[in-house]
C-alpha positions as CSV (number, residue, x, y, z in Angstrom):
1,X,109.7,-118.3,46.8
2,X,112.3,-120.3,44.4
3,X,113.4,-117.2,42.4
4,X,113.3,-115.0,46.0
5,X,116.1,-118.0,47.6
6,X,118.1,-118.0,43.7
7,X,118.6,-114.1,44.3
8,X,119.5,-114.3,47.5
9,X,122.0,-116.9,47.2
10,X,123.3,-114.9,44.1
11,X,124.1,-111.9,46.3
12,X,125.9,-113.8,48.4
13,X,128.4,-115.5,45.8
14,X,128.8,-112.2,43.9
15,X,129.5,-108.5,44.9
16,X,127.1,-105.8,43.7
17,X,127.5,-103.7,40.7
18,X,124.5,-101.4,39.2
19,X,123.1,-102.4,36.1
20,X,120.3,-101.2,34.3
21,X,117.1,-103.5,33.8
22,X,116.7,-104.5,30.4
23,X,113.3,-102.5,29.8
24,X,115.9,-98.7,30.5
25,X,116.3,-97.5,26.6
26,X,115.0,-94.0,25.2
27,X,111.3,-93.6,24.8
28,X,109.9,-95.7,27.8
29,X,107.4,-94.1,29.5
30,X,106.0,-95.1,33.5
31,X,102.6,-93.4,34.2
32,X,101.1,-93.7,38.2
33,X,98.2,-92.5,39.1
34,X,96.1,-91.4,42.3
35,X,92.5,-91.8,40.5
36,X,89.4,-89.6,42.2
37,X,86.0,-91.6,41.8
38,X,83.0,-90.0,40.5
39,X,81.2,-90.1,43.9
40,X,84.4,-88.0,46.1
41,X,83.4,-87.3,49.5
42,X,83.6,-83.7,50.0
43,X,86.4,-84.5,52.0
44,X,88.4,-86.2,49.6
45,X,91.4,-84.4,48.0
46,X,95.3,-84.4,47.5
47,X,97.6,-81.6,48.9
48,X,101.0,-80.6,47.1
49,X,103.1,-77.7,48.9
50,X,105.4,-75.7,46.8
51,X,108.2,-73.5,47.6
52,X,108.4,-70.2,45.3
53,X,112.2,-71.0,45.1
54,X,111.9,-74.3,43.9
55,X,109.5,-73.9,40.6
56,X,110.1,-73.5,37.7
57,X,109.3,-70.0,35.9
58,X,106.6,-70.8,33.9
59,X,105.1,-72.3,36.8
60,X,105.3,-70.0,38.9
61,X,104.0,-67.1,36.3
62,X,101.0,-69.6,35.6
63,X,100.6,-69.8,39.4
64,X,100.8,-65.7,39.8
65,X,98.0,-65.3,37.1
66,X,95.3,-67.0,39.2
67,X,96.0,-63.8,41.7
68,X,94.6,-61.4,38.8
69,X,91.7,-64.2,38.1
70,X,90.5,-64.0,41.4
71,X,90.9,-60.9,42.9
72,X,88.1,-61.1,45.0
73,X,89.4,-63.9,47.0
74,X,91.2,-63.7,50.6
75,X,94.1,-62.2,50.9
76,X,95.8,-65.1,52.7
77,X,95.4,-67.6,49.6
78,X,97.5,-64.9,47.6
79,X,100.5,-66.3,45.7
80,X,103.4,-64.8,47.1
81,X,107.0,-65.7,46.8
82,X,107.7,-65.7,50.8
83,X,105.6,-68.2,51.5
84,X,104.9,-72.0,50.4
85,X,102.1,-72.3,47.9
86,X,99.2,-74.9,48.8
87,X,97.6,-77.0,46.2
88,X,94.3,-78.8,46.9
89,X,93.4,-81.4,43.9
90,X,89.9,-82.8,43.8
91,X,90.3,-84.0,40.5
92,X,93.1,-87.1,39.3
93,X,96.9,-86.8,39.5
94,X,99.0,-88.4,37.3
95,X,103.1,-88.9,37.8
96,X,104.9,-89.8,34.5
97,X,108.3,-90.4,34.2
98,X,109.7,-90.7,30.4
99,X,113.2,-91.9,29.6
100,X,114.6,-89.1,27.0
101,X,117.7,-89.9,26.1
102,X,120.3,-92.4,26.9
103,X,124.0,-91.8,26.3
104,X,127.1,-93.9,27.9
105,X,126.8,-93.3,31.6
106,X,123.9,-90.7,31.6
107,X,119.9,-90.4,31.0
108,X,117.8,-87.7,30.6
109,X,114.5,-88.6,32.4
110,X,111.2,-85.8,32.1
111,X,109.4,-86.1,35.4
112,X,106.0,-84.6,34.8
113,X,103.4,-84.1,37.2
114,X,99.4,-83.8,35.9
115,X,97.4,-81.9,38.3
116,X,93.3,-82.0,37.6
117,X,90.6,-79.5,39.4
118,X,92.8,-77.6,41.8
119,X,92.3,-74.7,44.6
120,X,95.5,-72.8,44.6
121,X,95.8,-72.2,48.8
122,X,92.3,-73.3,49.2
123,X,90.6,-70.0,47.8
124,X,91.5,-69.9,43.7
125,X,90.1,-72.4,41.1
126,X,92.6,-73.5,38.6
127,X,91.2,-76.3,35.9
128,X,94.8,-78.3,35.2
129,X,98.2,-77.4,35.7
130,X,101.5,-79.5,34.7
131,X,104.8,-79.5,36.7
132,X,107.6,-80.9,34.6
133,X,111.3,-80.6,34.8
134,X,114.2,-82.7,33.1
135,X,117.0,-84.7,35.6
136,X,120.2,-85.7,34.2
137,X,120.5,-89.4,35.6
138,X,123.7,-90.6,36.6
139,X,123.7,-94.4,35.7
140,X,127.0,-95.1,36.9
141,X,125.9,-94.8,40.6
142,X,121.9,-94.1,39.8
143,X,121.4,-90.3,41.5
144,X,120.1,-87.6,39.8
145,X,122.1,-84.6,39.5
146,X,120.4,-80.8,39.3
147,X,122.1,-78.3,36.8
148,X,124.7,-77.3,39.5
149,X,126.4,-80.6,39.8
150,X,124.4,-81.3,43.0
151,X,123.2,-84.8,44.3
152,X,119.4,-84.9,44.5
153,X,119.0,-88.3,45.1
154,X,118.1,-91.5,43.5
155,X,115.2,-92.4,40.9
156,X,111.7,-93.5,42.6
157,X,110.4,-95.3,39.5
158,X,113.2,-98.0,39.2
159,X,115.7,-99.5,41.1
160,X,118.3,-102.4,40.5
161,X,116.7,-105.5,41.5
162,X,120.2,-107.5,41.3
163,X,121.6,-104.7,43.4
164,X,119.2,-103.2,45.4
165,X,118.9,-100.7,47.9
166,X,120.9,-100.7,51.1
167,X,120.5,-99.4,54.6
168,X,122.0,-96.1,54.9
169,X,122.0,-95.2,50.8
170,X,120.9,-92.1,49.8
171,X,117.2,-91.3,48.4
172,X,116.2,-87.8,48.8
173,X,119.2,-85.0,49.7
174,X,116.4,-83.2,51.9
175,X,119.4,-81.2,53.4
176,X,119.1,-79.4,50.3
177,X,115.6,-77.6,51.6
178,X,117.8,-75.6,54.3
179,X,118.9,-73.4,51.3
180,X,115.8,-72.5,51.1
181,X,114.7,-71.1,54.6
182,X,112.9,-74.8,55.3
183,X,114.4,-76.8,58.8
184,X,115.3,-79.9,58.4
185,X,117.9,-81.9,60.1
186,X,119.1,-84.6,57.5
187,X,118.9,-86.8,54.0
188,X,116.1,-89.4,53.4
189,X,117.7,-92.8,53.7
190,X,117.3,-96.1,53.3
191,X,116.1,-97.5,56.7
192,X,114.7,-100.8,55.6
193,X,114.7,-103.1,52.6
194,X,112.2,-106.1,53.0
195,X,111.0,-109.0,50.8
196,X,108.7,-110.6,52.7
197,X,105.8,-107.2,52.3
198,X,102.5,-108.5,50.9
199,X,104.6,-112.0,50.3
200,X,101.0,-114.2,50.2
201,X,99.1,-111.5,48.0
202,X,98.9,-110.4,44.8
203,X,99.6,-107.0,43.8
204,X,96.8,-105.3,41.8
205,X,97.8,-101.7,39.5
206,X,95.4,-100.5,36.6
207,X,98.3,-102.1,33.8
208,X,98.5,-105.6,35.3
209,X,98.7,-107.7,38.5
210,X,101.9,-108.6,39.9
211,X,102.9,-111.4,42.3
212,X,105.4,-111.6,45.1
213,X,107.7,-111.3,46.2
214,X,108.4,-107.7,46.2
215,X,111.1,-105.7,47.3
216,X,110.5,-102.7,49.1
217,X,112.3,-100.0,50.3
218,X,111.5,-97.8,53.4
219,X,113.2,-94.5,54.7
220,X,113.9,-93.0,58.0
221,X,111.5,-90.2,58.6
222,X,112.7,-86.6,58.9
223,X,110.6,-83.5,60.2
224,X,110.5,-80.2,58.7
225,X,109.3,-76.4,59.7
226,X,109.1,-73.5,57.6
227,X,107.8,-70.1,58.2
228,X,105.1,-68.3,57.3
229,X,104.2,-64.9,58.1
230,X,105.0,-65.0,61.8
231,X,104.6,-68.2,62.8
232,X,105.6,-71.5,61.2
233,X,104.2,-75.0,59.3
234,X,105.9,-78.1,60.9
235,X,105.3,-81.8,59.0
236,X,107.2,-84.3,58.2
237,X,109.3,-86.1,55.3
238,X,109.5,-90.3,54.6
239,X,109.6,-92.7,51.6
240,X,108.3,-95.5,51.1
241,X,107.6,-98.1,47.0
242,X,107.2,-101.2,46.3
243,X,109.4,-102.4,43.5
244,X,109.0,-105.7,41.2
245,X,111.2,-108.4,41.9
246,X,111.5,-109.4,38.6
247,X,111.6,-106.2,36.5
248,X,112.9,-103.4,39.3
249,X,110.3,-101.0,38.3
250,X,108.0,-99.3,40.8
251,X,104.3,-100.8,40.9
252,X,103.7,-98.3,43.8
253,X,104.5,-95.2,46.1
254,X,103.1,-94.8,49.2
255,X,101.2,-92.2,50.8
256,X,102.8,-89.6,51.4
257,X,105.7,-90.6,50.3
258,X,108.5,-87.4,49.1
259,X,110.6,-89.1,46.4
260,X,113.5,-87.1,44.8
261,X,111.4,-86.3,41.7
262,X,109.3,-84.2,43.9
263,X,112.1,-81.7,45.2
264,X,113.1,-81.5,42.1
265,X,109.9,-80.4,41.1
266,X,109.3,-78.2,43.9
267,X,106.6,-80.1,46.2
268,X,108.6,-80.0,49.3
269,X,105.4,-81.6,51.2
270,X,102.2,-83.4,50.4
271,X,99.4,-85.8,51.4
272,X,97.9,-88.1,48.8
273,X,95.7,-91.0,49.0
274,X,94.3,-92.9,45.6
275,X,90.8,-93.2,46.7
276,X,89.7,-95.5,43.6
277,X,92.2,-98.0,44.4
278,X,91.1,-97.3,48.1
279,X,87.8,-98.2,47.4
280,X,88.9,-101.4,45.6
281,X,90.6,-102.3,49.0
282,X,87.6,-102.4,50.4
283,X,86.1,-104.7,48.3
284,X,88.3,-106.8,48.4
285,X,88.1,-107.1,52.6
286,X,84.3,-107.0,51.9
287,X,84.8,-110.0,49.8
288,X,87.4,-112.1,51.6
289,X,89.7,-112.0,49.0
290,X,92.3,-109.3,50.8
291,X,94.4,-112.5,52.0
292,X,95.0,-113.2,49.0
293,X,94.9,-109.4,46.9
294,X,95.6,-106.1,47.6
295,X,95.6,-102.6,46.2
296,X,98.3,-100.1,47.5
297,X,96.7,-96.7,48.7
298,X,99.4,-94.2,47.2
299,X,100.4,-93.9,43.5
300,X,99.6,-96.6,41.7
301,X,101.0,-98.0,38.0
302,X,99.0,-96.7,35.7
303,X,100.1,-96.9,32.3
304,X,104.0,-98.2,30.3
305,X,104.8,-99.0,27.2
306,X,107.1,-101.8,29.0
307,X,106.6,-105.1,28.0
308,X,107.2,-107.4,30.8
309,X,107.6,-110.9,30.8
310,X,105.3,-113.7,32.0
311,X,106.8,-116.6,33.1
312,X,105.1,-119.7,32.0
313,X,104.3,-122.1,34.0
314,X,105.9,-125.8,33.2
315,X,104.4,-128.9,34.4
316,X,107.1,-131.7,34.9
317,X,106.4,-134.8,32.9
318,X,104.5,-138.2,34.6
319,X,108.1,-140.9,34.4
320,X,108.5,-144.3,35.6
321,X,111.8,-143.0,37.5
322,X,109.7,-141.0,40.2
323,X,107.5,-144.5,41.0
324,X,110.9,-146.4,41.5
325,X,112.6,-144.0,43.7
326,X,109.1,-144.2,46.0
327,X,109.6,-148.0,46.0
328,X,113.4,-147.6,46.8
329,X,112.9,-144.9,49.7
330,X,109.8,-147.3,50.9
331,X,112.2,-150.6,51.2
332,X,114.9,-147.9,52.6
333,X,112.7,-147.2,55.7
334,X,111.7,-150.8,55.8
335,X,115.5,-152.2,55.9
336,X,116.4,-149.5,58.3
337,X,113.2,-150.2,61.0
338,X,114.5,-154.0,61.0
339,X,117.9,-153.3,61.8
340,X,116.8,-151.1,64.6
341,X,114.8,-153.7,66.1
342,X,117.7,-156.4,66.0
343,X,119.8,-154.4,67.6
344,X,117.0,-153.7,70.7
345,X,116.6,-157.5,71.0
């Protein structure tokens, strides 16, 4: 709680200004993962929606070629360009974000997301497929810009922990989805920052375990419908990660979170759950230990080349001056309880 009361008294004395965490340099790499156990319930899978629109072409052509695979499959689950494209993934999903370049007041950052075991609209097997696409990071106000000059929104994976988040920033420029026939009535923005999430329990990831407090940032939530054939899909869009206090970076997403990185890749909608780290949750209430541990449910932090640092701890020395200043404070109350008593008689 001492370094949680230092930060806060240091926004107070001095006005914000983003700065990169010390870790942000070309060639870091941030790998989360939503890992499937070997025993998935038949039930147990992650959705991605695509828009056409939105995906890259050698995507989409990869996408297109599982129509001529499986020609024998229902016509519905056809991949078409009029209508959003449904992924179901039984197997693990991986979201890695690598830092490609770094010059003056831009980054290049690849966003790449690893698909394993997938039915393309529920009907056509598909081993693997990779959605990748390279931002241009702004790093004097931290948004990503498209190749248009367009606002997308601000990084998921990292986030000024001297300056963090406020209420009413940007995070996702959802508006941008009515270009593409998709209703939706405003941005993702920041709703909520709290510190106190999780403040008795340590986090657990699959790199390391982290320890509050944590800072994490929560949007509004914003519905959306888009057509399909006559009629229409309606769901909704949020955000919500955990961030460390310490380093800024992301030890979580949560489900089903919609962070800029994914319009940018072209998932306009999904539902995700990390069912290993689910099951560790369980556990851990099984065991009693969930007061005092927890595992998010949504991506998790998987993999970095980031070294962070552990504080050590420091045990103050035994001296003589803390056994006088007992004494002193004992003879204080003593002095003090006599004068009050003369003054009653």
């Amino acid at each position: 709680m001492k370094k949680l009361a230092i930060f806060i008294f240091s926004l107070l004395l001095f006005s914000p200004a983003y700065a990169l965490p010390s870790w942000f340099k070309e060639g870091v790499y941030v790998k989360y993962a939503l890992l499937m156990p070997e025993d998935r319930g038949s039930r147990d899978f992650q959705i991605f929606t695509l828009h056409p629109a939105l995906l890259s072409s050698d995507v989409y052509k990869k996408l297109l070629q599982v129509n001529e695979r499986w020609k024998d499959a229902p016509e519905v689950s056809k991949v078409r360009e009029d209508k959003p494209i449904g992924l179901f993934v039984y197997g693990d999903v991986f979201l890695v974000f690598r830092v490609v370049n770094v010059t003056g007041e831009s980054a290049l950052i690849n966003v790449t997301l690893e698909l394993y075991n997938i039915s393309v609209n529920f009907w056509r097997p598909l081993d693997a497929l990779n959605i990748s696409t390279l931002l241009t990071l702004n790093l004097t106000d931290l948004t990503y810009w498209d190749k248009n000059g367009s606002v997308i929104g601000t990084p998921s994976f990292f986030i000024d922990p001297q300056n963090p988040p406020k209420k009413g920033d940007l995070i996702v420029k959802t508006s941008l989805l009515k270009n593409y026939g998709v209703h939706i009535d405003g941005d993702l923005i920041v709703k909520n920052v709290s510190y106190t999430v999780h403040i008795n329990r340590t986090l657990l990831t699959y790199v390391r375990n982290f320890t509050p407090p944590y800072i994490t940032v929560v949007s509004n939530k914003e519905p959306l419908i888009w057509a399909v054939g006559n009629g229409s899909l309606s769901s909704s869009s949020s955000f919500e990660a955990i961030y460390d206090f310490d380093s800024g970076l992301m030890i979580g997403l949560m489900p089903s979170s919609q962070p800029s990185e994914f319009l940018a890749l072209g998932i306009i909608e999904s539902s995700f759950l990390d069912y290993t780290a689910t099951k560790n949750l369980h556990k851990l209430h099984k065991s009693g230990e969930d007061s005092v541990k927890w595992w998010l449910q949504g991506f998790n932090l998987y993999e970095t080349n980031i070294e962070f640092w552990e504080p050590k701890k420091v045990e103050a020395p035994e001296s003589s001056m803390k056994y006088f200043f007992i004494v002193g404070l004992f003879l204080l109350i003593i002095i003090l309880v006599k004068r009050l008593m003369g003054e009653r008689k």
